[in-house]
C-alpha positions as CSV (number, residue, x, y, z in Angstrom):
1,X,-134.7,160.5,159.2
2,X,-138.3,159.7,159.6
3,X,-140.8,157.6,157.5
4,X,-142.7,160.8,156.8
5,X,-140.1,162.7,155.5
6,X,-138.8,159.9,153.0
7,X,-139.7,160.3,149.6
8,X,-142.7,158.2,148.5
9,X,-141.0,156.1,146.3
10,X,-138.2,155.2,148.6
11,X,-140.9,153.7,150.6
12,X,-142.3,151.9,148.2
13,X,-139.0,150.4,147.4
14,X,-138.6,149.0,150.7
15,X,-142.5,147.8,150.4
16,X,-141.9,146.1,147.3
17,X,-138.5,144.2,148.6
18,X,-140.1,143.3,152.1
19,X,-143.6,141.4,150.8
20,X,-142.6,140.1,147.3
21,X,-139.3,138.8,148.7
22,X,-139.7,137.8,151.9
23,X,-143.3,136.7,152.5
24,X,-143.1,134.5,149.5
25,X,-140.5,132.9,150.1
26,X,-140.6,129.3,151.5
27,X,-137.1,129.6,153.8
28,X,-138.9,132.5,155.9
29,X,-142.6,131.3,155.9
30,X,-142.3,129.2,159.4
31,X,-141.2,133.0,161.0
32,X,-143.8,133.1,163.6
33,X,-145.4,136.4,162.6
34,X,-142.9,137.8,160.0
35,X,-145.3,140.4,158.6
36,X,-144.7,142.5,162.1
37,X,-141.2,141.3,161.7
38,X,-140.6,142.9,158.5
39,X,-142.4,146.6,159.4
40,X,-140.4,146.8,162.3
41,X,-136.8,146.0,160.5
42,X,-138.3,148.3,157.3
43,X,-138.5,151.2,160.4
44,X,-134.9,150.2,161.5
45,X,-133.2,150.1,158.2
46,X,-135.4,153.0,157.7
47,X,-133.9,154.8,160.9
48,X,-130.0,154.6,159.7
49,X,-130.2,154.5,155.6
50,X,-129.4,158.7,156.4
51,X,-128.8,159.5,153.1
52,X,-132.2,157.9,151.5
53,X,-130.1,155.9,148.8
54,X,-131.2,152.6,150.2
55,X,-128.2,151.7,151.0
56,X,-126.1,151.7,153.9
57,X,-122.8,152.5,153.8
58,X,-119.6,152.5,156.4
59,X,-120.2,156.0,157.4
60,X,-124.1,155.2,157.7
61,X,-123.1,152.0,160.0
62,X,-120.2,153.7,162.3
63,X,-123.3,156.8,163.2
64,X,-125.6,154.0,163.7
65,X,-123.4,151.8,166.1
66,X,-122.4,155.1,167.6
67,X,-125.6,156.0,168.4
68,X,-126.0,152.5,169.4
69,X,-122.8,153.0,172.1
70,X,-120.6,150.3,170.2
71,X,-118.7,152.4,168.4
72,X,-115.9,150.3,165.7
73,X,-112.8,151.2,164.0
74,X,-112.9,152.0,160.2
75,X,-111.6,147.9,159.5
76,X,-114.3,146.7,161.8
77,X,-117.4,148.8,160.1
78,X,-115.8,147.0,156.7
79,X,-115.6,143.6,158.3
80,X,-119.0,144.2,159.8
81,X,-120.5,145.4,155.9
82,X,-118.4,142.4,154.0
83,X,-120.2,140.1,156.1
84,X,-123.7,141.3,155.9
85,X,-123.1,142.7,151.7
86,X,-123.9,140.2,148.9
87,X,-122.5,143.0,146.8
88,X,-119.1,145.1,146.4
89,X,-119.0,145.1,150.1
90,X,-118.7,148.6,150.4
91,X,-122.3,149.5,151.4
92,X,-125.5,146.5,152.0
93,X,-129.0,146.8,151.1
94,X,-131.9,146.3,152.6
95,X,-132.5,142.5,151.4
96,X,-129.3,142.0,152.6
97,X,-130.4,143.5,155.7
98,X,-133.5,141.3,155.9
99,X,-131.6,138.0,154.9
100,X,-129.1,138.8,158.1
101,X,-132.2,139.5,160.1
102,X,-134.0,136.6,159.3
103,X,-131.4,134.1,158.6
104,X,-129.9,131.8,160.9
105,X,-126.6,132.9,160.9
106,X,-125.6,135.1,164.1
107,X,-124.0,137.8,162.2
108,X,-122.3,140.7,164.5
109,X,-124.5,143.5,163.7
110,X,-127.7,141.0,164.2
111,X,-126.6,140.6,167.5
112,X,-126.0,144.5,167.9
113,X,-129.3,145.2,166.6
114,X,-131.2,142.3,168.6
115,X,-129.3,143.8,172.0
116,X,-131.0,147.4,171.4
117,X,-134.5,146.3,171.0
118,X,-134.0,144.4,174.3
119,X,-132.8,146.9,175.9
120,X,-135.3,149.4,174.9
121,X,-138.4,146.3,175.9
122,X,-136.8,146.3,180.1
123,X,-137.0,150.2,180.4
124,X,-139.5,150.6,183.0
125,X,-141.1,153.1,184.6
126,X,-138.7,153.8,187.8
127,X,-140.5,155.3,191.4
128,X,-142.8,154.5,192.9
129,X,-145.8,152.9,191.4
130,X,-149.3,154.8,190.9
131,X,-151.9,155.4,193.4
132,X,-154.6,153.5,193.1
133,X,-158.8,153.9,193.9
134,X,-160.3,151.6,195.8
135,X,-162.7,150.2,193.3
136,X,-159.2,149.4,191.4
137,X,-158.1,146.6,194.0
138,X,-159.2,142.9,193.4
């Protein structure tokens, strides 16, 4: 779902969580540039929260890792939520999401998550590169 078609105040929710929570908070403020940080994980929780709740749950985490081309079992998807959750372990929340994204410990999905963006950064352009004027050469 995209940002424009959330309702407002789910986006506010996820405002409110990321700045008052996060950038306040003395364990996060040596994150070299954690206001980017924190828009681009808001986008990402943003991205697989499908149903607008603000919270993901198993079936909202096996299209996401699907998508993702690591597709898990039904026990995995629970192991995977029971290790992020600080709640019933059913479904985790976007501080939860932040606190695994930010934190220290190398949780699966983190690593999941941290694989796809670096993947996306390496795509090139592929062919051959762009004729250039002569005024453009050094």
């Amino acid at each position: 779902m995209d940002e424009q078609n959330w309702p407002p105040w789910t986006i506010q929710i996820y405002e409110t969580l990321t700045y008052e929570q996060f950038l306040d908070d003395p364990k996060y403020s040596s994150d070299e540039d954690l206001p980017s940080k924190l828009e681009a994980f808001k986008k990402k929780y943003m991205e697989f929260d499908l149903n607008g709740n603000g919270d993901i749950d198993i079936m909202s985490l096996k299209r996401m890792l699907e998508k993702l081309g690591v597709p898990k079992t039904h026990l995995e998807l629970k192991k995977l939520i029971k290790e992020v959750s600080s709640g019933s372990g059913e479904t985790f929340n976007y501080s939860d999401f932040l606190r695994m994204m930010l934190g220290k410990r190398s949780a699966i999905l983190k690593m999941i998550l941290m694989y796809e963006e670096k993947a996306r950064e390496q795509e090139k352009p592929t062919g051959p590169p762009a004729k250039k004027a002569i005024s453009e050469l050094p």
